[in-house]
TIMI-2910 file (N, C-alpha, C, CB; in pm, 1 decimal, decimal comma, always signed):
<rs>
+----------+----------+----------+----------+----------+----------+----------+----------+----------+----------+----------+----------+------+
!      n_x !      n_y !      n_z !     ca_x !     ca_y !     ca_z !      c_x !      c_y !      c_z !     cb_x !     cb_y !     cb_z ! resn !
+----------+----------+----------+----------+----------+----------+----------+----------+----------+----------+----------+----------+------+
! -13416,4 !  -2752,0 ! -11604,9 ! -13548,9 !  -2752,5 ! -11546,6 ! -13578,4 !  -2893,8 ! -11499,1 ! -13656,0 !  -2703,1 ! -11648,1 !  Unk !
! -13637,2 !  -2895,5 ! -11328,2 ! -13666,5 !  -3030,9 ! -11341,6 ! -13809,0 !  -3005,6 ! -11208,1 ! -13502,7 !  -3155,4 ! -11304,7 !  Unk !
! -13904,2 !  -3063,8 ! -11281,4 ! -14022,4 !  -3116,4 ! -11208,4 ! -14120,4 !  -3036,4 ! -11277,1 ! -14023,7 !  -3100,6 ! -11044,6 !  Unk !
! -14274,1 !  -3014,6 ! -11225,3 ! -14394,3 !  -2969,5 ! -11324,8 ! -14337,4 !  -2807,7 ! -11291,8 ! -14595,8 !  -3021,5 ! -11270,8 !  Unk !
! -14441,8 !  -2797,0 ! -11457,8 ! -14428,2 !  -2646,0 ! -11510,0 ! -14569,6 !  -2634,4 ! -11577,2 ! -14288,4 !  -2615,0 ! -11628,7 !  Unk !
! -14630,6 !  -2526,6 ! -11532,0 ! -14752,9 !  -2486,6 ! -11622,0 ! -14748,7 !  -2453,4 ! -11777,4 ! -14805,7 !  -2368,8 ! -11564,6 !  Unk !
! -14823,6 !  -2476,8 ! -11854,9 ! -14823,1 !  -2500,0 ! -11981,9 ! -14962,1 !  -2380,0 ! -12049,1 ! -14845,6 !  -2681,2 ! -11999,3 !  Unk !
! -14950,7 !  -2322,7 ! -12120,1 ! -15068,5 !  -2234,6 ! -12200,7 ! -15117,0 !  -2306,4 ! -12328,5 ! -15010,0 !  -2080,8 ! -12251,6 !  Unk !
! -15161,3 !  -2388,3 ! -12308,3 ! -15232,0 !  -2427,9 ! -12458,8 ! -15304,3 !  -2374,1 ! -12545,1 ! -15300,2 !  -2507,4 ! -12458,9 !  Unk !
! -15298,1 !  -2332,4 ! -12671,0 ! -15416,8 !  -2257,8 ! -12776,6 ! -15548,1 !  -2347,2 ! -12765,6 ! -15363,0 !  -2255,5 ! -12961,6 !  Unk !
! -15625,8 !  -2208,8 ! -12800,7 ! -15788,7 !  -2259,7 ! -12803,4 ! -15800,1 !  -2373,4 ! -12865,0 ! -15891,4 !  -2168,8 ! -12876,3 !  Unk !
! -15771,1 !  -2413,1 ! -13005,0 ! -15777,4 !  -2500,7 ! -13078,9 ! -15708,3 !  -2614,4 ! -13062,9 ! -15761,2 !  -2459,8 ! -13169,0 !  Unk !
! -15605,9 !  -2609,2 ! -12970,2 ! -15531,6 !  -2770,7 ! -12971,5 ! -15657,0 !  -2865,2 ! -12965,1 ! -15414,7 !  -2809,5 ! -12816,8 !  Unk !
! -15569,3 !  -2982,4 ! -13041,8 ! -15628,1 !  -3137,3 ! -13007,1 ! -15559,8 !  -3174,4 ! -12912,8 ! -15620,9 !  -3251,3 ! -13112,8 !  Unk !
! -15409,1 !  -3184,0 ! -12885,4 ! -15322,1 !  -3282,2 ! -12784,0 ! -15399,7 !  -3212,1 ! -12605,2 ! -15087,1 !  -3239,3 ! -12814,2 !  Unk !
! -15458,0 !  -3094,4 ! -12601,8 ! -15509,6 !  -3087,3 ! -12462,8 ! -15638,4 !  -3066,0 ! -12489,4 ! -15450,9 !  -2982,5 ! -12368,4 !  Unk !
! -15722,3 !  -3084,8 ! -12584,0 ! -15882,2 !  -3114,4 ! -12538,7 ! -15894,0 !  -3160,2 ! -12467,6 ! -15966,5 !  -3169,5 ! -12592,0 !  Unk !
! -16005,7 !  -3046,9 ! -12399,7 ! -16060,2 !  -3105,1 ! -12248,3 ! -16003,2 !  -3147,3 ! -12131,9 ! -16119,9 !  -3202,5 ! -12257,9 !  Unk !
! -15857,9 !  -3057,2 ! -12173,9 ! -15800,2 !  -3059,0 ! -12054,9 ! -15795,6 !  -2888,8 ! -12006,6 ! -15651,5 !  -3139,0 ! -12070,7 !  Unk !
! -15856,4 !  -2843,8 ! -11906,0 ! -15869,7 !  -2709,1 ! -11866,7 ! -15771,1 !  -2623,7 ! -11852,4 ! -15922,3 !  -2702,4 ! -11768,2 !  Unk !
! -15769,2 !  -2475,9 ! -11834,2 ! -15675,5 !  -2345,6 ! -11734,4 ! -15526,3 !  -2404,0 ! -11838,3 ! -15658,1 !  -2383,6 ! -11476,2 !  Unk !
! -15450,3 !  -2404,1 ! -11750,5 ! -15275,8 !  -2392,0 ! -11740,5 ! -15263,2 !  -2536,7 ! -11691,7 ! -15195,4 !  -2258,0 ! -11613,3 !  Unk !
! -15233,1 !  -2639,0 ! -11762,4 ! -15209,8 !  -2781,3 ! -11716,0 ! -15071,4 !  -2762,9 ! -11674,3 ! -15232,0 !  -2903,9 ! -11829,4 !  Unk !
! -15049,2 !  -2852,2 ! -11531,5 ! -14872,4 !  -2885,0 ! -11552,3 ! -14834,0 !  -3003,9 ! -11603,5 ! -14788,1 !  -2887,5 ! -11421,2 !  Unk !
! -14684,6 !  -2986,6 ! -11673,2 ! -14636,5 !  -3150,2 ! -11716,5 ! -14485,4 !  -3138,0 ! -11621,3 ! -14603,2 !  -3184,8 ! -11939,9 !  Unk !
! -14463,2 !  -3261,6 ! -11653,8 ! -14322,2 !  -3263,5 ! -11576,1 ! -14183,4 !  -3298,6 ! -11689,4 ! -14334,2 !  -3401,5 ! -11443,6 !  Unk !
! -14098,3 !  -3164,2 ! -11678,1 ! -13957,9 !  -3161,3 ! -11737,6 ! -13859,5 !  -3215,4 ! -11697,8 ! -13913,3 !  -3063,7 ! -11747,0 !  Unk !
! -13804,6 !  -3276,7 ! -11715,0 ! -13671,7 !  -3332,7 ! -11634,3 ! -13513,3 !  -3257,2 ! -11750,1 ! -13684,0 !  -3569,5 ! -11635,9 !  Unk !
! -13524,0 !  -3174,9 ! -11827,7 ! -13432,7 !  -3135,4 ! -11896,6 ! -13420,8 !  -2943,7 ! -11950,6 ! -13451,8 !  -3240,6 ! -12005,6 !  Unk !
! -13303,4 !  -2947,4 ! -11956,1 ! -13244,2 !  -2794,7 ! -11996,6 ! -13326,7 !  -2742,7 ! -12176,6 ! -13018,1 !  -2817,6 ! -12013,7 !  Unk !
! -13318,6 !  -2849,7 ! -12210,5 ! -13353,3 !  -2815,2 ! -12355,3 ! -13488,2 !  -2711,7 ! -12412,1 ! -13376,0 !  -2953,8 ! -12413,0 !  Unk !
! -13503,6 !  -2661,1 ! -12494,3 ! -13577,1 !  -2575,8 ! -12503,7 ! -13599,0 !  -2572,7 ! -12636,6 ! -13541,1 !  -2473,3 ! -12446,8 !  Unk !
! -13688,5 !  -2563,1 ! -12708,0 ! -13752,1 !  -2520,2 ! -12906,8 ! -13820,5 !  -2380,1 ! -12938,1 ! -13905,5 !  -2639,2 ! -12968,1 !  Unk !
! -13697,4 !  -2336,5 ! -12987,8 ! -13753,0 !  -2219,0 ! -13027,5 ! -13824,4 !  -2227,2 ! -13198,5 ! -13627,1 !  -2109,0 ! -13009,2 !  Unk !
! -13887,7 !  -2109,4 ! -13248,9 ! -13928,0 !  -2135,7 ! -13399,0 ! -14006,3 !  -2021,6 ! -13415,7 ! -14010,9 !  -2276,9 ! -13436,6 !  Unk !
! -14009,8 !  -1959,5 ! -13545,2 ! -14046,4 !  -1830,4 ! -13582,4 ! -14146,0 !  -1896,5 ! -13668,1 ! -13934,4 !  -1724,5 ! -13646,2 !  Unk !
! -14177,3 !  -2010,2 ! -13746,9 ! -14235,4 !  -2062,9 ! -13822,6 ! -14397,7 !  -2050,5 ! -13781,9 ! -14173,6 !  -2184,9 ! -13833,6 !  Unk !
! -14474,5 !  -2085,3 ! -13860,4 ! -14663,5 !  -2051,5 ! -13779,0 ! -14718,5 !  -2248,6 ! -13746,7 ! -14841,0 !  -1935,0 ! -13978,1 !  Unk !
! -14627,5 !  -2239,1 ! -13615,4 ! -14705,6 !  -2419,2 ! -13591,0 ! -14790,3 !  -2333,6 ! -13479,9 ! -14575,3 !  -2606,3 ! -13509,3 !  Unk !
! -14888,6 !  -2427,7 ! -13436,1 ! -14939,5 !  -2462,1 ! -13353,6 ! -14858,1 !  -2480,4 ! -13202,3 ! -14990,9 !  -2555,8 ! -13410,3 !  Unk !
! -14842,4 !  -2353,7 ! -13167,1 ! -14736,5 !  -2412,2 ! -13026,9 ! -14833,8 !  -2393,2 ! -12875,8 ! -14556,7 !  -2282,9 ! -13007,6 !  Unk !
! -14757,0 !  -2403,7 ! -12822,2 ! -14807,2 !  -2411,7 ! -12695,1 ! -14701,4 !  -2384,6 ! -12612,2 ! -14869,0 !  -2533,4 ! -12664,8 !  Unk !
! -14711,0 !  -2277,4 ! -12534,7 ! -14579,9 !  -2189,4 ! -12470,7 ! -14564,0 !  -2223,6 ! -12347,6 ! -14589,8 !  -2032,9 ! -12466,6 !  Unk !
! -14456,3 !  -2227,5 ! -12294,4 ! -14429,7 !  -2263,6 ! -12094,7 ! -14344,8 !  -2155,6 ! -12054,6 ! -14326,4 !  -2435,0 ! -12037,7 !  Unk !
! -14370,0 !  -2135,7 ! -11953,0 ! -14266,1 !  -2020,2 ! -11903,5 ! -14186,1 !  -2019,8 ! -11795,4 ! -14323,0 !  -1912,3 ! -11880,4 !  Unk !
! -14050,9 !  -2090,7 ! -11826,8 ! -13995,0 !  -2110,7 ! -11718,0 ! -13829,1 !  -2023,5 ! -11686,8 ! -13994,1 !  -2264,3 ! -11720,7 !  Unk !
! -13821,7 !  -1908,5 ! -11683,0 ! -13709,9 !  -1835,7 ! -11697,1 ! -13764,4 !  -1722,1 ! -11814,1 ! -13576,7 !  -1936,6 ! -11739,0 !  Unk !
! -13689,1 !  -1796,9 ! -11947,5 ! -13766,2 !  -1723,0 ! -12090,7 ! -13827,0 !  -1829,3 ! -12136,7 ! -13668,6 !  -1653,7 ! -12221,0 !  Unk !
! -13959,5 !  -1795,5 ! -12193,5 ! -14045,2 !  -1843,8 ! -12296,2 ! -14004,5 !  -1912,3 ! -12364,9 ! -14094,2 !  -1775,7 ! -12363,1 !  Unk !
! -14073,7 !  -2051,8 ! -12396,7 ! -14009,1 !  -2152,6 ! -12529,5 ! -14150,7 !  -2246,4 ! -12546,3 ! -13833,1 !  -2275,0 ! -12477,4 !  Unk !
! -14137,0 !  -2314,9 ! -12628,9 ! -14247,4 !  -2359,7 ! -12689,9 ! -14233,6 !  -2536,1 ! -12602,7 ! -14232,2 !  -2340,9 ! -12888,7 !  Unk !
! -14349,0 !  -2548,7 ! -12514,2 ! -14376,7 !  -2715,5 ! -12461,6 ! -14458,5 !  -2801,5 ! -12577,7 ! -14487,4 !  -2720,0 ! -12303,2 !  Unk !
! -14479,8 !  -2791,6 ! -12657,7 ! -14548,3 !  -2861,4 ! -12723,4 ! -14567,5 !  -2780,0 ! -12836,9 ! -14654,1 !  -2907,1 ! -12659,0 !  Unk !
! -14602,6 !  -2866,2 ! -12973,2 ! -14648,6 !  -2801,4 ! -13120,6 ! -14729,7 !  -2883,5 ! -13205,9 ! -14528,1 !  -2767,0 ! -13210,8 !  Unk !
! -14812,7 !  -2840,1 ! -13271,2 ! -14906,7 !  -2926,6 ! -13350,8 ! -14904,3 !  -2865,4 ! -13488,5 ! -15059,2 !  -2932,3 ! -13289,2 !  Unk !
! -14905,5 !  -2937,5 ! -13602,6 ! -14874,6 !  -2901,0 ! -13737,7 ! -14981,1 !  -3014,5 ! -13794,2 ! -14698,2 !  -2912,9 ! -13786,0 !  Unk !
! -15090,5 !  -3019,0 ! -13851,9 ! -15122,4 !  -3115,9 ! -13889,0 ! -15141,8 !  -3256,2 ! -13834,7 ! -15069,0 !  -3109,4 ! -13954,6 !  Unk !
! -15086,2 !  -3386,9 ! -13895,9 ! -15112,8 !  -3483,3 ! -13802,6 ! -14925,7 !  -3562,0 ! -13716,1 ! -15223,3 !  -3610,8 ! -13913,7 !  Unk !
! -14897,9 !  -3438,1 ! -13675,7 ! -14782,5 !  -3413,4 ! -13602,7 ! -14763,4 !  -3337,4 ! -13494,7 ! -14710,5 !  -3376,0 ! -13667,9 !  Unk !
! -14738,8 !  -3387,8 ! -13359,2 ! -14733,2 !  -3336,1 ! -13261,6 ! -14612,3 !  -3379,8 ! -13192,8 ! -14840,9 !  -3349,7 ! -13205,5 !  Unk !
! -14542,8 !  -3268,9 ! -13141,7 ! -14454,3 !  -3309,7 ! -12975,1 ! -14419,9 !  -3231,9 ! -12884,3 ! -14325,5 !  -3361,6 ! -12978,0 !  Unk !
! -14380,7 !  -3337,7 ! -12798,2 ! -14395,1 !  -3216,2 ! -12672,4 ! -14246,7 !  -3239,5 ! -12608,8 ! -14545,7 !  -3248,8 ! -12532,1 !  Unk !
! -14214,9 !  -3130,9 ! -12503,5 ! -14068,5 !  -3125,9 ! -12450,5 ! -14076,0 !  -3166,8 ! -12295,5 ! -13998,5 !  -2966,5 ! -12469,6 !  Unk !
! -14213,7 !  -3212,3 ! -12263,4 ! -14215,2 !  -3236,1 ! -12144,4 ! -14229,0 !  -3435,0 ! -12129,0 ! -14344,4 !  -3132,7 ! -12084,9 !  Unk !
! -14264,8 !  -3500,6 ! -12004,8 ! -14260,6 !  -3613,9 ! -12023,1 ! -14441,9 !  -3657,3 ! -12000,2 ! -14140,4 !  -3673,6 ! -11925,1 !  Unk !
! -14504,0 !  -3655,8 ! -12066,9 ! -14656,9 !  -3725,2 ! -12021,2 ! -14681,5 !  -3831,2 ! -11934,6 ! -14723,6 !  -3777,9 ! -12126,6 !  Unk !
! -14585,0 !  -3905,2 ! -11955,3 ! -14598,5 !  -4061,3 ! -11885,1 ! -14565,7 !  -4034,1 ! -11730,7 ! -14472,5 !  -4190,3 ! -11956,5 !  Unk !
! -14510,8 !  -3883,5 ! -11700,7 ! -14428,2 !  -3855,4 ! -11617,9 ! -14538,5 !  -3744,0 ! -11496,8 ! -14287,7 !  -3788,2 ! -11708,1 !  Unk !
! -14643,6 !  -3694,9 ! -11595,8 ! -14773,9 !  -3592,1 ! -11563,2 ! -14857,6 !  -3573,0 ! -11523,0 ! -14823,0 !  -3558,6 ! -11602,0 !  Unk !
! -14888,8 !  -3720,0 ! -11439,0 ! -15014,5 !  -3779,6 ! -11357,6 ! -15127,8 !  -3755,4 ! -11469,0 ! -15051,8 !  -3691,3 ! -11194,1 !  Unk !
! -15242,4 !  -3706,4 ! -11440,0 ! -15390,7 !  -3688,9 ! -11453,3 ! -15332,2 !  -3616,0 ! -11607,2 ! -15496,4 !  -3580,9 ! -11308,8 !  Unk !
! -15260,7 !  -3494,3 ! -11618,8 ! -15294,5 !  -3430,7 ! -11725,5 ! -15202,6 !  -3507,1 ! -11827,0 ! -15278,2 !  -3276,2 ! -11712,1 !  Unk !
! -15107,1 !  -3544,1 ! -11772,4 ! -15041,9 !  -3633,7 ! -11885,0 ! -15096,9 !  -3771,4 ! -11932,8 ! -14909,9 !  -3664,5 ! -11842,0 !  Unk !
! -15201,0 !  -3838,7 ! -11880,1 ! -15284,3 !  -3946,6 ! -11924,5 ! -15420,5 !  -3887,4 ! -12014,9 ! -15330,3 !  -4031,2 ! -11786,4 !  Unk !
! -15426,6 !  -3780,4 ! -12007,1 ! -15487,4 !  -3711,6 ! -12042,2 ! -15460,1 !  -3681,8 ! -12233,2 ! -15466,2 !  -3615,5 ! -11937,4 !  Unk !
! -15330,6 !  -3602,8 ! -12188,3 ! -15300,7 !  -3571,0 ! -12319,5 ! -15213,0 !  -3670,9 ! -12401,0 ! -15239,7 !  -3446,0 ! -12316,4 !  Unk !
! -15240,1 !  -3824,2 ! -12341,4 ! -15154,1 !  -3864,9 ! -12429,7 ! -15296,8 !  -3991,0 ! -12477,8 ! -14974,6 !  -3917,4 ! -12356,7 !  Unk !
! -15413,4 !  -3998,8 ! -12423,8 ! -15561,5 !  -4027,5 ! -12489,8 ! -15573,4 !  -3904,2 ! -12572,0 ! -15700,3 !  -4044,0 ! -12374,4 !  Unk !
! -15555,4 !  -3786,7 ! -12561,3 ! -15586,0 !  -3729,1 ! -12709,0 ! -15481,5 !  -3735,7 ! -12809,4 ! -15620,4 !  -3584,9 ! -12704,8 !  Unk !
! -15395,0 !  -3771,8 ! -12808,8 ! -15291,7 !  -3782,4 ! -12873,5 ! -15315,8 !  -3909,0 ! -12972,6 ! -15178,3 !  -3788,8 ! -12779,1 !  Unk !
! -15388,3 !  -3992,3 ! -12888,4 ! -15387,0 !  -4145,4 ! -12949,7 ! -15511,2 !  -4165,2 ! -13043,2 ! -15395,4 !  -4266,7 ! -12823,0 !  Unk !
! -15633,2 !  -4069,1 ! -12949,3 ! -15771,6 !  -4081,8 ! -13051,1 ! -15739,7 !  -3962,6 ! -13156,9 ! -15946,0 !  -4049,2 ! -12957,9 !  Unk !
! -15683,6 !  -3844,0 ! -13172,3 ! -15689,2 !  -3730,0 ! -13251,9 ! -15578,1 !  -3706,2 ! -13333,3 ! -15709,4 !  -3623,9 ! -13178,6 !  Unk !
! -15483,2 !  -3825,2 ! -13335,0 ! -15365,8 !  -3774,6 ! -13434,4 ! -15358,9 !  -3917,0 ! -13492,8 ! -15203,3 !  -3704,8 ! -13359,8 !  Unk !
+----------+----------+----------+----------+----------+----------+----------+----------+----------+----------+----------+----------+------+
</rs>
């Protein structure tokens, strides 16, 4: 995968407060996280389903690049910095 991909964030995230709809981030890689476990994910859909991001407490990451995301990636990486 390479360039932006829309992202579904849960109601409750902190890492995209107040960031609206289906944000895109930008991927530059094949890799993918799967997990049956109950985190906090946040799903992308690019082919099959895999998890762009997860929040567990005061632990978060994501599979995309923020620095890389314009507007929404400056975005989510100020909530990242005030909320975790």
């Amino acid at each position: 995968m390479l360039g932006t991909t829309k992202v579904r964030p849960f109601e409750s995230s902190r890492l995209y407060k107040n960031i609206t709809g289906t944000p895109d981030y930008y991927f530059t890689h094949s890799f993918r996280m799967l997990s049956r476990s109950n985190i906090g994910i946040t799903p992308c859909l690019y082919g099959d389903e895999f998890i762009a991001s997860y929040e567990v407490s005061n632990i978060a990451g994501v599979q995309f690049h923020p620095e890389l995301s314009q507007t929404n990636g400056l975005n989510l990486l100020k909530n990242f910095i005030e909320l975790f």
